[in-house]
C-alpha positions in Angstrom: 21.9 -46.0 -74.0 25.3 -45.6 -74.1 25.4 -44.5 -70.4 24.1 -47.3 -69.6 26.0 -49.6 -70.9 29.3 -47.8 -69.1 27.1 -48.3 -65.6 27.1 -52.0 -66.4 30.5 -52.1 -67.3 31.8 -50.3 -64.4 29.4 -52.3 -61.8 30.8 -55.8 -63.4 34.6 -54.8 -63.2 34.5 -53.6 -59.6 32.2 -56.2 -58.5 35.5 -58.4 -58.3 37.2 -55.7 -57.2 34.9 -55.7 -53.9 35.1 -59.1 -53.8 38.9 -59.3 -53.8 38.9 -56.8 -51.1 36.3 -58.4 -49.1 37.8 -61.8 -49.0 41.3 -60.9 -48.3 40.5 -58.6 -45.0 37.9 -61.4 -43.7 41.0 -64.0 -44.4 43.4 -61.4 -42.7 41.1 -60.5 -39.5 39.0 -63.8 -39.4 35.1 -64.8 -40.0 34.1 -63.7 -36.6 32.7 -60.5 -37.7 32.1 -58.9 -41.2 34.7 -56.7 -41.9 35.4 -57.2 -45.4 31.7 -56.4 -45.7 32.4 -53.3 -43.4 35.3 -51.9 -45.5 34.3 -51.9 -48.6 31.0 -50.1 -47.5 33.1 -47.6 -45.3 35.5 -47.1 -48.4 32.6 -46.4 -50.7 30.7 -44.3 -48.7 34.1 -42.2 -48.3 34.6 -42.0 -52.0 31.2 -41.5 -53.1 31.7 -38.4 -50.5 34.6 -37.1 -52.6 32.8 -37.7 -55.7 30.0 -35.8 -55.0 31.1 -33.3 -53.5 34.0 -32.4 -56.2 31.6 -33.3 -58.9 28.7 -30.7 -57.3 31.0 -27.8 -56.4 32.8 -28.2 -59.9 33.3 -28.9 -63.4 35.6 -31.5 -62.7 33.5 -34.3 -63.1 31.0 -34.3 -66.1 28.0 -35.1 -65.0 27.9 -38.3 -67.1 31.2 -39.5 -65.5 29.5 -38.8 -62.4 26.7 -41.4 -63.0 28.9 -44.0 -64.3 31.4 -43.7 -61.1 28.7 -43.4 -58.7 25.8 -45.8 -59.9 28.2 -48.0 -61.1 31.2 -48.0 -59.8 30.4 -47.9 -56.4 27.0 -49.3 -56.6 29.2 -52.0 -57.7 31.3 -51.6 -54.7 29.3 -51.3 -51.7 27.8 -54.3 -50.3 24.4 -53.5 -48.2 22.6 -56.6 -49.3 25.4 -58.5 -47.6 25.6 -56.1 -44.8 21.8 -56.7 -44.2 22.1 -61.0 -44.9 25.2 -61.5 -42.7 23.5 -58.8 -39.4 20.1 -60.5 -40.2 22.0 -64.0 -39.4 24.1 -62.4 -36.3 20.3 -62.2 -35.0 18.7 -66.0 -36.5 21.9 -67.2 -34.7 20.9 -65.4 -31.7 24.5 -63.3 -31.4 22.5 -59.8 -30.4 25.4 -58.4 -29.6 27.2 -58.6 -32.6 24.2 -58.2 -35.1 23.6 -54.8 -32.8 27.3 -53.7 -33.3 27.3 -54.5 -36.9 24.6 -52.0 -37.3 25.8 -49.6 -35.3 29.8 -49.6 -36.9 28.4 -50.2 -40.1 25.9 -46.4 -39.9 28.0 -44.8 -37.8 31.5 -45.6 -39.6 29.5 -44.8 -43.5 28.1 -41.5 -42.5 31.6 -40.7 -40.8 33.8 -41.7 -44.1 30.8 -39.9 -46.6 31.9 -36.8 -43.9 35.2 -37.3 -44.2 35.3 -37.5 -47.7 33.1 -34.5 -48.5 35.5 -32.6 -46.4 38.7 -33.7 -48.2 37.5 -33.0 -51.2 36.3 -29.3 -50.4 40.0 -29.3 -49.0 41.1 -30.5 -52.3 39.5 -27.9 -54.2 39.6 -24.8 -52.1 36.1 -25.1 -51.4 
């Protein structure tokens, strides 16, 4: 029980934190295309790369830890209900284009940082 609580817990608290992100990169590069949405899904997948992978080769990361950060912290973080509302209106709106690159930045871009991070953290620990 008490794990999860801590996975609510850390879901609420970064849930403003992913909103706070979100909102100031879509006010910094404009609403033309989601990349608040984009970052904080790229960002995530990168750290849920590190975490895993340090957490799995380790005994860094308890495994409990491990559930809270991942499940809820960035369960909390990552956004792929909104990534799938705002592509699915790029295509009601009839902007093909754009719903087709959001996809395609969006998959490409995660699996890339998840990479990236899995390989920094085997840096990191020698691994």
């Amino acid at each position: 029980m008490a794990r999860f609580l801590w996975v609510c817990l850390a879901g609420a608290v970064v849930t403003g934190a992913r909103y706070l992100l979100s909102g100031w990169l879509q006010r910094k590069l404009g609403p033309s295309f989601p990349f608040g949405t984009l970052a904080v899904n790229v960002l995530g997948c990168f750290l849920l790369g590190v975490l895993m992978q340090i957490s799995l080769s380790t005994r860094l990361v308890p495994a409990d830890t491990r559930v809270v950060i991942a499940i809820g912290l960035l369960g909390g973080f990552t956004t792929y209900s909104t990534f799938n509302y705002e592509t699915l209106a790029f295509f009601r709106e009839g902007a093909w284009a754009l719903g087709l690159a959001s996809v395609l930045v969006t998959v490409i871009g995660c699996l890339a940082a998840g990479l990236t991070g899995i390989a920094g953290a085997r840096w990191l620990i020698g691994n």
